[in-house]
N, C-alpha and C positions, 0 to 999 in steps of 0.2 A: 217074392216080390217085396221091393221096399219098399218105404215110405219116404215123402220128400217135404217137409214145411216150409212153406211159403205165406204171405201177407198178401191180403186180398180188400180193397177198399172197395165199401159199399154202401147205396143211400143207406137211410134210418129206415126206410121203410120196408127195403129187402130183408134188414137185420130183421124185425116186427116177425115178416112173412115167416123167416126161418126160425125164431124163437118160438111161434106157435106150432109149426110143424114138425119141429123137436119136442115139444109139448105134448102132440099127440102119438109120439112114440115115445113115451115115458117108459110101457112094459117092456120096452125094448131094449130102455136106457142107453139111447142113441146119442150121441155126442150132436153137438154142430156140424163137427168136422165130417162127422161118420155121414148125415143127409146130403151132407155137402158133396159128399163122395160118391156118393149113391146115385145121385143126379145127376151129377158127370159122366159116372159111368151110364148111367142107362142111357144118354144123352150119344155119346160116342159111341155106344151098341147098337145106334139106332142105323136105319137104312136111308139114312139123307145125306146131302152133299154137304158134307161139315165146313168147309169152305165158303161155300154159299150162302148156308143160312147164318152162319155167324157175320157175315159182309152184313146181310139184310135186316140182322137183330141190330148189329150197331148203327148201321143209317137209322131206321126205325127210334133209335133211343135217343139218339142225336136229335133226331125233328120234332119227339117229343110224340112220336104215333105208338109206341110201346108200352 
């Protein structure tokens, strides 16, 4: 499997979230990249309608309910 880099724009406050959560997998010496991945994947492994709920996260973030 590859890898593929790409740019990803995010509030300050996501960044915050993710620098602390990187923080606490210091033993682990987790990149950004690496939780970022990690979240995806468990995210896509999951048994939901990915289609769906990505529609209802981005209305949700839009109106400001997220």
């Amino acid at each position: 499997m590859s890898n593929t880099e790409f740019g990803v724009l995010v509030t300050d406050e996501l960044v915050e979230e993710l620098n602390e959560l990187t923080e606490e997998c210091v033993d682990l010496q987790a990149s950004r990249s690496e939780v970022v991945e990690a979240i995806l994947t468990a995210y896509f492994q999951s048994d939901v309608d990915h289609e769906a709920r990505v529609r209802e996260l981005i209305i949700r973030r839009r109106k400001g309910t997220l």
